[in-house]
C-alpha positions in Angstrom: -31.7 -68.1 -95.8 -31.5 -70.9 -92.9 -34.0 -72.9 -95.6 -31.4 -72.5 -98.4 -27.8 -73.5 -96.1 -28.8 -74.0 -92.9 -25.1 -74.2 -91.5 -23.7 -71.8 -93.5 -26.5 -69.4 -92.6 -26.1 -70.3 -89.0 -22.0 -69.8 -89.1 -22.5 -66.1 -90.8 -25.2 -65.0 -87.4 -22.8 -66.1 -85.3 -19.7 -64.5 -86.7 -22.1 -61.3 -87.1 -22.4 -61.7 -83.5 -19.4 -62.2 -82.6 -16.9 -60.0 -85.0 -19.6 -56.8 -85.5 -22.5 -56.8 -82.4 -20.5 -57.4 -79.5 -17.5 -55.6 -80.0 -19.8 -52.2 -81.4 -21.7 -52.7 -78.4 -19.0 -52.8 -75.8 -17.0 -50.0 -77.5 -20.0 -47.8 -77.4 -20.2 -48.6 -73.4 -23.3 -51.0 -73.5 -24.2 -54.0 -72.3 -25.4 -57.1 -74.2 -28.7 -57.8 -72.1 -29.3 -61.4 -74.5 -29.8 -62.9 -77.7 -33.1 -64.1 -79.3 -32.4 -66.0 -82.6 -31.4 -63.5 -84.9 -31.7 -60.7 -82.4 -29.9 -59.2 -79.7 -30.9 -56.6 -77.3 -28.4 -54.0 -75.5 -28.5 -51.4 -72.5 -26.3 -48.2 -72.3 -26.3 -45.8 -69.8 -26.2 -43.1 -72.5 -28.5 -42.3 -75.6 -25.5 -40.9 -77.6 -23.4 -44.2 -76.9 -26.3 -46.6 -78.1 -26.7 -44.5 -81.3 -22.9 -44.7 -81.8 -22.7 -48.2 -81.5 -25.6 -48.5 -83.4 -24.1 -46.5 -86.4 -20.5 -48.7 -85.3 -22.6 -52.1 -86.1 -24.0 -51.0 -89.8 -21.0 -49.4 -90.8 -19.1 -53.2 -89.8 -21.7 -55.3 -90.9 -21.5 -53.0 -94.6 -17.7 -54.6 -94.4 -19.0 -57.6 -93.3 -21.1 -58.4 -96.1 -18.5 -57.1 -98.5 -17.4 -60.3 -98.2 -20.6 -62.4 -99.0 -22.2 -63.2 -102.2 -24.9 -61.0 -102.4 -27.7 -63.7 -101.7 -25.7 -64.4 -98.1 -25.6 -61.0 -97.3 -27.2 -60.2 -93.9 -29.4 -56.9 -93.3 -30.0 -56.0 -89.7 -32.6 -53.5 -88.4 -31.3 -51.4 -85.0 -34.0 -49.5 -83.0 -32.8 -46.8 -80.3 -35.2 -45.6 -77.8 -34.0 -43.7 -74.2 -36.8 -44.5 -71.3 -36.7 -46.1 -68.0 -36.4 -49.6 -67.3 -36.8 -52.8 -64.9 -33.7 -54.7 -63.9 -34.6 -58.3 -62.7 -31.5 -58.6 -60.2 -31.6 -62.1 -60.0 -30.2 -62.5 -64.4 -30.0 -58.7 -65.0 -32.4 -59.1 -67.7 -34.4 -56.0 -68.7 -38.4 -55.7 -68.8 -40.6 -52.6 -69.1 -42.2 -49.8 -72.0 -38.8 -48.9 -73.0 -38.4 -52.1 -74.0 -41.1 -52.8 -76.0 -40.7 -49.5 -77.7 -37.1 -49.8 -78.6 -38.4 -53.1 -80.0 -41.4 -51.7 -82.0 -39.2 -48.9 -83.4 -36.5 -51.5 -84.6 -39.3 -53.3 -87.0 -39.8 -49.6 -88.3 -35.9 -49.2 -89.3 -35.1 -50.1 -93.1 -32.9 -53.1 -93.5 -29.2 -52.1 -92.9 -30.8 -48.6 -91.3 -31.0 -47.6 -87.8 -34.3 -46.0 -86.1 -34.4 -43.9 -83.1 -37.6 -42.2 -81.2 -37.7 -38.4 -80.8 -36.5 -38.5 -77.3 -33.5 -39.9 -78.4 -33.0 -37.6 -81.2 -33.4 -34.7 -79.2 -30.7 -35.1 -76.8 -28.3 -36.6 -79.2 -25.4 -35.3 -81.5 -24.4 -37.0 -84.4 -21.2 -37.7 -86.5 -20.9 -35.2 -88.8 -21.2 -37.6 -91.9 -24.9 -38.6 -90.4 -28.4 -36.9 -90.1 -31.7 -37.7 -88.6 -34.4 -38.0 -91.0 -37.8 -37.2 -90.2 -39.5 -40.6 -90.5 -43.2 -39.2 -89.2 -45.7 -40.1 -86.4 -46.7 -44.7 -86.2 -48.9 -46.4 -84.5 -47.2 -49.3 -83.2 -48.5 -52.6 -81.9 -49.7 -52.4 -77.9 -48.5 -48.8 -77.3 -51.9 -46.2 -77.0 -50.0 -43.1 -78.3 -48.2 -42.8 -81.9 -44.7 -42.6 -81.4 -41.9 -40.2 -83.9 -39.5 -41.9 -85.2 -35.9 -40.7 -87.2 -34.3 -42.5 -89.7 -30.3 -42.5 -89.0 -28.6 -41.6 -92.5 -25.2 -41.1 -93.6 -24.7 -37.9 -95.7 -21.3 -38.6 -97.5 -21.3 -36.3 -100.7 -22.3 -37.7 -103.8 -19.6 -38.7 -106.0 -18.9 -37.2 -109.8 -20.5 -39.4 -112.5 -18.7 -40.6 -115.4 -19.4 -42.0 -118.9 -17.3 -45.2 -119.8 -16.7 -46.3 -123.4 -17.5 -49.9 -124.0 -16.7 -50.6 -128.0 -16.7 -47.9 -130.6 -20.5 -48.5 -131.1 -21.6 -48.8 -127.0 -21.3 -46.6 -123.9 -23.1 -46.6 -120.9 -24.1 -44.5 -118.4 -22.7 -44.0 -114.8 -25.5 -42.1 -112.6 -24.1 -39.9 -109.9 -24.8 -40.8 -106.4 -27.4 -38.3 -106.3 -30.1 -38.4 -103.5 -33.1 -35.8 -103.3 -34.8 -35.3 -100.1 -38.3 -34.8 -100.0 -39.4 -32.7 -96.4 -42.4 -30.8 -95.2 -45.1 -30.9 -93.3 -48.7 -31.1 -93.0 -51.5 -28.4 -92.9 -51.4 -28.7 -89.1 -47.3 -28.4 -88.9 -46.8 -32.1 -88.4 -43.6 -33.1 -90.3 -42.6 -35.7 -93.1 -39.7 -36.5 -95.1 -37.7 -39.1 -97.6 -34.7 -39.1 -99.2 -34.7 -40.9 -103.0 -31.3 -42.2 -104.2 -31.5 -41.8 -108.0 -29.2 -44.8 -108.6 -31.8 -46.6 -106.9 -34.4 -45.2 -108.8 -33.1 -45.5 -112.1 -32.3 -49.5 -111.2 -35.9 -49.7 -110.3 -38.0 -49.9 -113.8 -41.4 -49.9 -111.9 -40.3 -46.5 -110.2 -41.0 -45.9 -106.3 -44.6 -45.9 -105.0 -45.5 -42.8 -102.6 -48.1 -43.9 -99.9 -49.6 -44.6 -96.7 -49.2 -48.5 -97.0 -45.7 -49.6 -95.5 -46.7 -53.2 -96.9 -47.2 -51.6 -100.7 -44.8 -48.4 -100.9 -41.0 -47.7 -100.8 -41.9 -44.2 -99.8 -43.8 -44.4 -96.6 -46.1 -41.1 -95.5 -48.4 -42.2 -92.9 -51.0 -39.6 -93.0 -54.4 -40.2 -93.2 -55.1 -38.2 -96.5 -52.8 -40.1 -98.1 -54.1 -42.8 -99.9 -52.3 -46.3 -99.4 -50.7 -45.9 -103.1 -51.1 -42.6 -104.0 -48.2 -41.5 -106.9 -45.5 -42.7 -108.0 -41.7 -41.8 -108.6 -39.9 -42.6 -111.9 -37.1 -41.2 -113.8 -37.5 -41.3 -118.1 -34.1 -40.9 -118.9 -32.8 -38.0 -117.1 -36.1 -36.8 -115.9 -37.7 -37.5 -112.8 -41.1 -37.6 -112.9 -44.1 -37.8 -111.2 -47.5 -39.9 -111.4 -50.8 -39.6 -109.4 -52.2 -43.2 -108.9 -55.7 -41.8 -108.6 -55.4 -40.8 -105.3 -58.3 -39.8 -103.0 -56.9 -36.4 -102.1 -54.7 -35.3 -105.5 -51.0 -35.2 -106.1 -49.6 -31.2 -107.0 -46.4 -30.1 -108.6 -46.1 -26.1 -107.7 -49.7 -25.9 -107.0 -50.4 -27.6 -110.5 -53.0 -30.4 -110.3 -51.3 -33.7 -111.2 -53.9 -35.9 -113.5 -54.4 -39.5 -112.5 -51.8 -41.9 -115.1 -50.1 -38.5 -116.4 -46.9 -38.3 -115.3 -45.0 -34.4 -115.2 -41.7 -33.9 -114.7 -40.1 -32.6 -110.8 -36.8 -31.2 -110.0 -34.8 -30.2 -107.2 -36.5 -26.6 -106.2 -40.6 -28.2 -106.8 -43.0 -28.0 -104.3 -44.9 -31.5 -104.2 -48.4 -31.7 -102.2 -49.8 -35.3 -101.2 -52.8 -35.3 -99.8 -52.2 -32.7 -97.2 -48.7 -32.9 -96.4 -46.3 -30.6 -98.8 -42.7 -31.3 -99.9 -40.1 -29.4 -101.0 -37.7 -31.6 -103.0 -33.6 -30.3 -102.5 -30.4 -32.2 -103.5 -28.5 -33.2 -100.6 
């Protein structure tokens, strides 16, 4: 963006700053520790403020963006993670593991989504229009053990879909803001899930790879009999569907093998096995 309109770009991060960061993060009873190009990094005394703001910031820079063309538009990542820290007295700048994990959990978040570790999900309550979403075990850069993560989602309900008449020979069709969510767990009890928005879906012709790879696959399972593109998600018409990418370990629907290149048709209610870890797919 700075390559396309430099000033321009650089007069949208500052308002961003300015209008949306600061003011989320005061009101959610932080502190702005300091900025670092297009990043900031904050301290709160309390794991359900930071989350708050965190949600406060997205939900503003949503509005804020309203206002953009969609090629100015500006998608932050937030990472949340409670742990002790290192005050330098002398700036009150921060330093310590926290740090770096809140930081390496961040680069996890989607863009516009918020990421928090498990000890931050278990000691806080959401909104009741948001959920935490099982986002599995990473290894992270420089940190020994793999760390949880939880996506932060909102859960609005999904509005009615409609049919609109365009001429006497045209119509078109409005999908409903569906969204399935795919959660289980391994053999061994360790858990996964992802949600699929079928407008998304149906506005991606390619469909949605399933996989290990983070760098290949909008729907990331990072378990090691998962292959890095294992299957892939794709609605044919109304149908969603399933297709096994000639995975190492097999794709299943209902215990049923799925053959490599042959799609089969899912629905909410089927029981979907990657590799090892099994889904069951409900509309939420």
């Amino acid at each position: 963006m700075m390559e396309g309109a430099e000033t321009r770009t650089f007069r949208h991060l500052k308002s961003a700053q300015t209008d949306v960061w600061r003011p989320a993060i005061v009101a959610g009873g932080g502190r702005l520790v300091g900025t670092a190009g297009d990043a900031m990094l904050a301290e709160f005394s309390s794991a359900v403020g930071a989350v708050s703001a965190a949600i406060d910031i997205q939900e503003r820079m949503a509005r804020f963006n309203e206002e953009l063309d969609e090629n100015q538009r500006m998608l932050f990542r937030v990472g949340v993670h409670l742990g002790e820290v290192i005050v330098d007295e002398e700036d009150q700048n921060i330093f310590g593991d926290g740090v770096n994990l809140a930081a390496r959990i961040q680069a996890k978040a989607e863009p516009g989504g918020i990421a928090v570790s498990r000890a931050v999900r278990d000691v806080t309550e959401l909104r009741i229009d948001y959920t935490f979403v099982d986002g599995g075990e990473h290894q992270m850069k420089n940190v020994s053990r793999p760390v949880h993560i939880y996506h932060v989602r909102n859960t609005a309900p999904p509005e009615a879909g409609v049919t609109v008449a365009l001429s006497s020979k045209t119509t078109t069709r409005i999908l409903p803001q569906i969204t399935l969510r795919f959660e289980g767990a391994n053999s061994v009890g360790q858990k996964y899930s992802f949600d699929v928005a079928l407008d998304k879906l149906i506005s991606t012709p390619q469909g949605m790879v399933i996989g290990r790879s983070a760098d290949q696959c909008e729907l990331v399972i990072p378990h090691a009999t998962v292959s890095r593109r294992h299957a892939r998600l794709t609605l044919d018409g109304d149908a969603l569907q399933i297709e096994d990418l000639g995975s190492t370990n097999g794709t299943a629907v209902n215990g049923a093998l799925v053959k490599a290149n042959s799609p089969v048709a899912l629905q909410a209610g089927s029981r979907l096995r990657v590799g090892d870890v099994e889904l069951a797919i409900r509309q939420v």
